[in-house]
SELOTOR-601171 format. One line per field, with one value per residue: x, z, y of N, C-alpha, C, O in turn; residue number from 1; residue in one letter. Coordinates in steps of 0.1 Angstrom, whole numbers, plus 2048, in hexadecimal, padded with zeros to 3 digits. Layout:
<torgus>
nu	c(X	...);
nw	c(Z	...);
nv	c(Y	...);
cau	c(X	...);
caw	c(Z	...);
cav	c(Y	...);
cu	c(X	...);
cw	c(Z	...);
cv	c(Y	...);
ou	c(X	...);
ow	c(Z	...);
ov	c(Y	...);
num	c(NUM	...);
residuo	c(A	...);
</torgus>
This chain:
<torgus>
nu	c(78A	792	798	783	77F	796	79F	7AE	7B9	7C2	7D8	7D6	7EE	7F2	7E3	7E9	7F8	7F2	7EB	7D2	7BC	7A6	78B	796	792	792	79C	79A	7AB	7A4	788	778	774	783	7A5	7C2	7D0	7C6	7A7	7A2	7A2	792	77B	77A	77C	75B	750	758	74A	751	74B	765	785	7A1	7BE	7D2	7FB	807	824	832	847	84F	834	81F	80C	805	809	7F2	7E2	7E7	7DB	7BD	7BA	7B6	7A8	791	78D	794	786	797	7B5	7DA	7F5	810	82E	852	860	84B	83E	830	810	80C	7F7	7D4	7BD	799	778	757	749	75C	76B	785	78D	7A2	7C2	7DD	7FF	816	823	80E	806	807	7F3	7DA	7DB	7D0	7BD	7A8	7AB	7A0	783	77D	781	791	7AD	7C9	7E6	7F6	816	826	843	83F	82B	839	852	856	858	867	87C	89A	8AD	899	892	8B3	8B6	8A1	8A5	8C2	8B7	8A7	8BF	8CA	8BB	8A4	883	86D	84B	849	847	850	86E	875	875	88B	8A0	8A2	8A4	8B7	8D1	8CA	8CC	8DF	8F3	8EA	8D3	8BB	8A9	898	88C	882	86E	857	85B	854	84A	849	829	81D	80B	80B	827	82A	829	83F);
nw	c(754	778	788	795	7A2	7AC	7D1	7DD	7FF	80C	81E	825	819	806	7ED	7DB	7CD	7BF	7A1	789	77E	76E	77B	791	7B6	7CF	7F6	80A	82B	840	836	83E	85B	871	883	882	872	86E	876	861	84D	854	851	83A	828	831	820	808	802	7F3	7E2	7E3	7EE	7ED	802	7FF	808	7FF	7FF	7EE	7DB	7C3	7BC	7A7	78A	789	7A4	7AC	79D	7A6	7C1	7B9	7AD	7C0	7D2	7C8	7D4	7EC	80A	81C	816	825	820	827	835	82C	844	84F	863	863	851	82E	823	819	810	80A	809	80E	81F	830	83A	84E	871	86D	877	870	87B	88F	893	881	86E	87E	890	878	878	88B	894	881	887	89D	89B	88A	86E	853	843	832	827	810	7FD	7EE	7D9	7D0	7E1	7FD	7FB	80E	812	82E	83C	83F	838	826	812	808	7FF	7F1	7DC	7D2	7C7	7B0	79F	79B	781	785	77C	786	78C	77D	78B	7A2	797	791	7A7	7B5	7A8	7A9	7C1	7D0	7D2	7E7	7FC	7FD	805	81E	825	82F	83E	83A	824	82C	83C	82B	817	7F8	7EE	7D8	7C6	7BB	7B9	7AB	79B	780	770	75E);
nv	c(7CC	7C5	7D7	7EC	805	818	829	844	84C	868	87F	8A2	8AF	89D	89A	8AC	89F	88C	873	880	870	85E	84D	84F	853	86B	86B	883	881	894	892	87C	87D	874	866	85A	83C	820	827	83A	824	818	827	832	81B	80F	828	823	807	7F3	7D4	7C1	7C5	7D6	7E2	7F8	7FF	822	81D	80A	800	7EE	7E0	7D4	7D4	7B9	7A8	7B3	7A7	78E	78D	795	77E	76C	776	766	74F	758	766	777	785	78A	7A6	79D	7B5	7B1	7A9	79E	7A5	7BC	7CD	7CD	7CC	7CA	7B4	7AA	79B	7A9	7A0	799	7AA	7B7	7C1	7DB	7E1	7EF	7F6	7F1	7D6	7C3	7B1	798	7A8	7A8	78D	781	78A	787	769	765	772	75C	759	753	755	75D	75E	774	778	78A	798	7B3	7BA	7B8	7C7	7E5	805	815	81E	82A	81D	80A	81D	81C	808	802	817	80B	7F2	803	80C	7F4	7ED	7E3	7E7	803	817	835	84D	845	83F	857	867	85A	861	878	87B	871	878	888	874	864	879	87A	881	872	872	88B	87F	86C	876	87C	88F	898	87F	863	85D	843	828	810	7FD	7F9	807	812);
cau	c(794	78F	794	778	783	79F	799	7BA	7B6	7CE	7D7	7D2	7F8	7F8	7D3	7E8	804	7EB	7E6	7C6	7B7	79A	789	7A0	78C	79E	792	7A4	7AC	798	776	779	774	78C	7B3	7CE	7D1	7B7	797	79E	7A1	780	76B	77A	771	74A	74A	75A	743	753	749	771	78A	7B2	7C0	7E7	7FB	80F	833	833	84D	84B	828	81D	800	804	806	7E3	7D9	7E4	7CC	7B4	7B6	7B7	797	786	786	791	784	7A1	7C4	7DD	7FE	81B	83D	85E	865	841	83A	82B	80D	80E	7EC	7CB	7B2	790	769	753	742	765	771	78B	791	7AC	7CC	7E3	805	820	821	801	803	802	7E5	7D4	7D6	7CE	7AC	7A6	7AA	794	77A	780	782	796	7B5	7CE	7F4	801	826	833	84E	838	828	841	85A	84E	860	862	884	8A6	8B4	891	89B	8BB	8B4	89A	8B5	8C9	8B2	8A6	8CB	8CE	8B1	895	877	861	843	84F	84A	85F	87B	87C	879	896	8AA	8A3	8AB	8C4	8DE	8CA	8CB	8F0	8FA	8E9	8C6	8B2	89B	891	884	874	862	84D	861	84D	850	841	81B	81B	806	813	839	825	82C	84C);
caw	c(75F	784	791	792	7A3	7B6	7DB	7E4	80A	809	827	81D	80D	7F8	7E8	7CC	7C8	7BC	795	787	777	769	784	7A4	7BF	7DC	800	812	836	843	832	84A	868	87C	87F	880	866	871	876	854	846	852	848	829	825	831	815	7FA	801	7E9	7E9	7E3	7F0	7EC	809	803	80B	7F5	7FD	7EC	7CC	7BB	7BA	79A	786	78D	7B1	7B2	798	7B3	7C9	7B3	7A8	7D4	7DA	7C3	7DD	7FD	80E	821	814	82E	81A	834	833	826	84B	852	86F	85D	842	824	810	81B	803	811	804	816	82B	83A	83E	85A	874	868	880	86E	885	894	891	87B	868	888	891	872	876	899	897	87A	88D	8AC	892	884	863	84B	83B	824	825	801	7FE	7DF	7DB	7D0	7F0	806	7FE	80F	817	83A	847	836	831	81C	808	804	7F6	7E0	7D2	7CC	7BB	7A3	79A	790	776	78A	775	78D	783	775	796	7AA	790	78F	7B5	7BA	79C	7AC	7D0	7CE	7DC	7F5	807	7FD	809	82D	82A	82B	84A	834	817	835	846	821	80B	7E6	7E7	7CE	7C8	7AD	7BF	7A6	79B	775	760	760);
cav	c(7CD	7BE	7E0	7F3	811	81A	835	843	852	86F	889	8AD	8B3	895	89D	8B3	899	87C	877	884	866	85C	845	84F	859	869	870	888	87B	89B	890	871	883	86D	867	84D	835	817	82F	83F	820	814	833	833	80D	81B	836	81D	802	7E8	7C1	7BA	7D3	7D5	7EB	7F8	80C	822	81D	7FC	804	7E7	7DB	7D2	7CD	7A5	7AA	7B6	798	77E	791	793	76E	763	777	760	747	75B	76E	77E	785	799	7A1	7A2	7B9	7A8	7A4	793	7AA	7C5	7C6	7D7	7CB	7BE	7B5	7A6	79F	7B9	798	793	7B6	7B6	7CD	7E2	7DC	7F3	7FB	7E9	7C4	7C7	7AA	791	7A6	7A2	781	77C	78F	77A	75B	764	76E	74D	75E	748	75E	759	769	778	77A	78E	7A0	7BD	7C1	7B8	7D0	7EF	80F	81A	81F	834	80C	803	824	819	7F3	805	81D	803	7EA	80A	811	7E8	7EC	7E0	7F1	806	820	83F	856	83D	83D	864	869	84F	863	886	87D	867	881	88B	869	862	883	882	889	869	878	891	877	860	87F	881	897	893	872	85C	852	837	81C	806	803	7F4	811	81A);
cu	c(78C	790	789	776	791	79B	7A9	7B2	7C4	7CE	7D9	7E1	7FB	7EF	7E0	7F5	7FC	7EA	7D6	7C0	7AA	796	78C	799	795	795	799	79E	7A2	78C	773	775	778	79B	7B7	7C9	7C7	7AB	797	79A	793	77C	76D	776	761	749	750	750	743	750	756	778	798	7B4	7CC	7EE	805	820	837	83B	851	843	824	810	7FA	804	7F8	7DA	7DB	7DA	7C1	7AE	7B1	7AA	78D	77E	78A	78F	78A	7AA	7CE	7ED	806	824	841	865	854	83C	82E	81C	807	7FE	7DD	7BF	7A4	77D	762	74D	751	76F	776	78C	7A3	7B9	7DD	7F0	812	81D	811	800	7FF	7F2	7D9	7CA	7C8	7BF	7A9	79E	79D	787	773	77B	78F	7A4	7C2	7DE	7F7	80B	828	837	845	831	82C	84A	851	85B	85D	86C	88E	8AB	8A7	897	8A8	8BA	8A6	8A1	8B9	8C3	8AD	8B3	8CE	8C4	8A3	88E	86C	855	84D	850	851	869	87D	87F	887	8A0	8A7	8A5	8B3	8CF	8DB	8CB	8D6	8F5	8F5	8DB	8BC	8A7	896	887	87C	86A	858	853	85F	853	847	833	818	815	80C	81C	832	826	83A	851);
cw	c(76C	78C	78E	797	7AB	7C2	7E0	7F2	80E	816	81B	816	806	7EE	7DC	7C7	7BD	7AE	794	77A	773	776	792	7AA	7CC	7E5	808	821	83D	842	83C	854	876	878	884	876	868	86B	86A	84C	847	84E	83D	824	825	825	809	7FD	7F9	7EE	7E9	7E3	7F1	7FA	807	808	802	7F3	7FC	7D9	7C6	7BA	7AC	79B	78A	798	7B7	7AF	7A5	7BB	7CA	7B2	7B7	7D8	7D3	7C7	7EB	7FC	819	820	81B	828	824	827	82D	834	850	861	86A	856	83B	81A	81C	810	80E	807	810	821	836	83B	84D	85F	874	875	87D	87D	883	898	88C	874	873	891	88A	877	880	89A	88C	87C	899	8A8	889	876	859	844	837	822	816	801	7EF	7E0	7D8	7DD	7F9	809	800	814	824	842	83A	82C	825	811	801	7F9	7E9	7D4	7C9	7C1	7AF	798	790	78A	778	783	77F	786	785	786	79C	7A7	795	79D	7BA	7B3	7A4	7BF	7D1	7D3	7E7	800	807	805	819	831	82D	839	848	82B	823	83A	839	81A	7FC	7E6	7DD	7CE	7BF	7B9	7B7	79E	789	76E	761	752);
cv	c(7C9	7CE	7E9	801	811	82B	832	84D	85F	880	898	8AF	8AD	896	8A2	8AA	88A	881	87C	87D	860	84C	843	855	85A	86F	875	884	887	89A	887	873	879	86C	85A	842	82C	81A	836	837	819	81D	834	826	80D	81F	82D	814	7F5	7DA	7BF	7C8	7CF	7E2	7EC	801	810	822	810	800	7FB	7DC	7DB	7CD	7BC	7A2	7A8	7AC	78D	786	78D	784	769	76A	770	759	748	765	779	77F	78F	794	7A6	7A9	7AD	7A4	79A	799	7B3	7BF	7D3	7D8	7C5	7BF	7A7	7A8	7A6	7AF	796	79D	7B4	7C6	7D1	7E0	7E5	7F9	7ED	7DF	7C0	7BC	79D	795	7A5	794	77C	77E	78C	76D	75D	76C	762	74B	758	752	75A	763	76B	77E	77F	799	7B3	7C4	7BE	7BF	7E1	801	81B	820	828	821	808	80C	821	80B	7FE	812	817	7F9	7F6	808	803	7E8	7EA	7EA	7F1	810	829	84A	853	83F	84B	868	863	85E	874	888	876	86B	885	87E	864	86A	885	885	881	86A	881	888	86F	867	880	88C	894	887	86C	857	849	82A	80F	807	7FD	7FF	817	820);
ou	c(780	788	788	76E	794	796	7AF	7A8	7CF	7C7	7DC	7DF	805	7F3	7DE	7FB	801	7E8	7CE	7BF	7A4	79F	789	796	79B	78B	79F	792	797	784	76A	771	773	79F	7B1	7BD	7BC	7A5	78C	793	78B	778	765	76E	75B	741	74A	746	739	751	758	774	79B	7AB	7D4	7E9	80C	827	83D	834	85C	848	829	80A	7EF	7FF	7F3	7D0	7D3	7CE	7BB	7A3	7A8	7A2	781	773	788	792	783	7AF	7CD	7F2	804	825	83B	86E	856	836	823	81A	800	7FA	7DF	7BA	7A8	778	768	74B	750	77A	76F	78B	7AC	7B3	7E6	7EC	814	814	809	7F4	7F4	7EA	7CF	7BF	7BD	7B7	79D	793	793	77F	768	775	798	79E	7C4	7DF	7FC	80A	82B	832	846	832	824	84E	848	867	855	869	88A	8AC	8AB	89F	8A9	8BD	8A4	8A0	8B7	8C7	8B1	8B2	8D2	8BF	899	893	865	856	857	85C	85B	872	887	88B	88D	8A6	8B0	8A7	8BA	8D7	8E3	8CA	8D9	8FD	8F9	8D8	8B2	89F	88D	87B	870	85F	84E	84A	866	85D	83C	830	80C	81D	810	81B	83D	821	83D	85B);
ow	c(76B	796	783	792	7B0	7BE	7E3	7F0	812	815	810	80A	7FE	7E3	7D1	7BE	7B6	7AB	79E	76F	77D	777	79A	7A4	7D3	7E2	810	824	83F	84A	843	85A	880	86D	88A	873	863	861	866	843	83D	842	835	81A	81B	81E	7FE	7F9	7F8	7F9	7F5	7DD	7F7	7FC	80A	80C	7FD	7E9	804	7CF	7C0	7B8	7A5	7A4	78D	79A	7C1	7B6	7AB	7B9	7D2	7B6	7B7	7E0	7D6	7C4	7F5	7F3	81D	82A	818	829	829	81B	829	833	855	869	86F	855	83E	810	825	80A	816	801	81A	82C	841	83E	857	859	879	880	885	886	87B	8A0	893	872	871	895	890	878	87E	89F	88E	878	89A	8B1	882	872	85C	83C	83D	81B	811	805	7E6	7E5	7E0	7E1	802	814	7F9	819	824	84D	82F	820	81B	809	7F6	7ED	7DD	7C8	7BD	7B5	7A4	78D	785	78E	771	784	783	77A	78C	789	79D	7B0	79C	79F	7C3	7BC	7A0	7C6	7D9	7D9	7F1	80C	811	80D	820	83C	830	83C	851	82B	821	83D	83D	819	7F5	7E1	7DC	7D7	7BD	7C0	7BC	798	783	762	767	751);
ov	c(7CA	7D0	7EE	809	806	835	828	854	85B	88A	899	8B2	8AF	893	89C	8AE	882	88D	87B	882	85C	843	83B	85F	852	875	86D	883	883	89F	88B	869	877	86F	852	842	831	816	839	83B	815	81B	838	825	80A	819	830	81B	7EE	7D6	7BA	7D2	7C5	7EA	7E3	80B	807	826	80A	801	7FE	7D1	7E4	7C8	7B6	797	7A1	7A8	786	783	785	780	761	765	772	757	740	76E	782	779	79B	789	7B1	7A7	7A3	79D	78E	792	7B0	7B3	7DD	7DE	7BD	7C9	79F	7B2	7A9	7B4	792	799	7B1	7D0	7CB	7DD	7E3	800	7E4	7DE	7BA	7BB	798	78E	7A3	791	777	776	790	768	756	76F	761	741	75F	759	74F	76D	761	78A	778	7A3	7BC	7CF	7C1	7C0	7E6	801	824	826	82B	81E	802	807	824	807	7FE	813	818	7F7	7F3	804	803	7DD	7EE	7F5	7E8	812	827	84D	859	842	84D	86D	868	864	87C	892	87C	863	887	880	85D	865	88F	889	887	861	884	88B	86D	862	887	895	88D	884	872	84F	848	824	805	812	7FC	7FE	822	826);
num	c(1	2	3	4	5	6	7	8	9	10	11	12	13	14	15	16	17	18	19	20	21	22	23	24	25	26	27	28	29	30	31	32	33	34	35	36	37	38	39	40	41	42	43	44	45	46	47	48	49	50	51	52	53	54	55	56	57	58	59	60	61	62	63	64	65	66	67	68	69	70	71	72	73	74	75	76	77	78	79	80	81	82	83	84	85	86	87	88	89	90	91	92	93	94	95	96	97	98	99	100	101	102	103	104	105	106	107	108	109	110	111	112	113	114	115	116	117	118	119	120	121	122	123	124	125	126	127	128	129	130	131	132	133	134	135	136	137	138	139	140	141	142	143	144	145	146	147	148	149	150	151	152	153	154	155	156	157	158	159	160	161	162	163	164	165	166	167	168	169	170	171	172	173	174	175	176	177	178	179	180	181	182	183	184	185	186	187	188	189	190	191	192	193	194);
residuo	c(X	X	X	X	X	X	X	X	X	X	X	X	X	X	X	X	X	X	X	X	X	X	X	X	X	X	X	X	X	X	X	X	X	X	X	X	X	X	X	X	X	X	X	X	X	X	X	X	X	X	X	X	X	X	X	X	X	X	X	X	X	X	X	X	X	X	X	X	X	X	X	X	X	X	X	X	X	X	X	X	X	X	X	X	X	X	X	X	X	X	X	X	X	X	X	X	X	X	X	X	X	X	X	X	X	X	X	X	X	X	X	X	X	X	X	X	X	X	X	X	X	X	X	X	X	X	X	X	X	X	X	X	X	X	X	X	X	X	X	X	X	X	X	X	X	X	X	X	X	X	X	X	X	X	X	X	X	X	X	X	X	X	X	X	X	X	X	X	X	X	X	X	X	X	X	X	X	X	X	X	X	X	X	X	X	X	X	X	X	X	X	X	X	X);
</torgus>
């Protein structure tokens, strides 16, 4: 296999939601000794230390095994891949060799700044578009469209399906600012087992 480990970064109340898997290494956002999304994600890039690194994030419900292969296959001969949203504002993925590690840019209109601080490093990078990591879930409307595609057959992982299948009334009936504040939602990093 091409992956060689997987490091989820996980705030203290998702720590007991994560599988318990042979090879998962998790780093609760407290070990870090810093906050907001960026600064964790550098120090936890520090303490992983990997030559080739995937960065994602987990509300990507149908990422697939083959998703990660194009990755995989594009770091062979780049060295920077920044995967935008489905609106191209956003970004949902970066994968990078450890010589051309970017600075992290995480936020609002994050994929233009990817780029941008990229370019005026004059660091060569490489957009990947698939539907896997472009659909991301952020808003009541993402929930909705990912409702709906479960309901027409789409095959996601197994936590996804059942979360869909056990809230399903709460976001029909009124609640979908409960499910966006983090109400057990799903951790299946990839939608490949269903």
């Amino acid at each position: 296999s091409y992956v060689e480990a997987v490091t989820v970064v996980a705030g203290d109340r998702w720590e007991e939601h994560l599988p318990r898997v042979p090879g998962l290494r998790v780093i609760p956002e407290h070990d870090l000794g810093v906050a907001g999304l960026n600064p964790l994600l550098e120090r936890a890039a520090d303490r992983v230390n990997a030559q080739k690194t995937l960065i994602l994030h987990g509300d990507l419900p149908f990422l697939t095994h083959i998703d990660i292969e194009v990755v995989h296959q594009r770091l062979g001969t780049e060295a920077l891949l920044v995967c935008p949203d489905e609106a191209g504002t956003g970004t949902n993925a970066l994968a990078f060799h450890s010589s051309a590690r970017p600075p992290f840019c995480f936020g609002d209109r994050s994929f233009a700044a990817h780029c941008s601080r990229a370019e005026s490093r004059r660091q060569p990078w490489t957009a990947v578009e698939t539907r896997g990591f472009e659909f991301d879930v952020d808003s009541p409307a993402d929930l909705r469209a990912l409702i709906k595609t479960v309901d027409s057959g789409q095959r996601v992982g197994h936590r996804t399906a059942a979360w869909v299948a056990n809230h399903r009334a709460d976001f029909f009936n009124g609640a979908p600012e409960m499910i966006t504040q983090g109400a057990d939602l799903p951790m299946d990093l990839a939608g490949s087992t269903p």
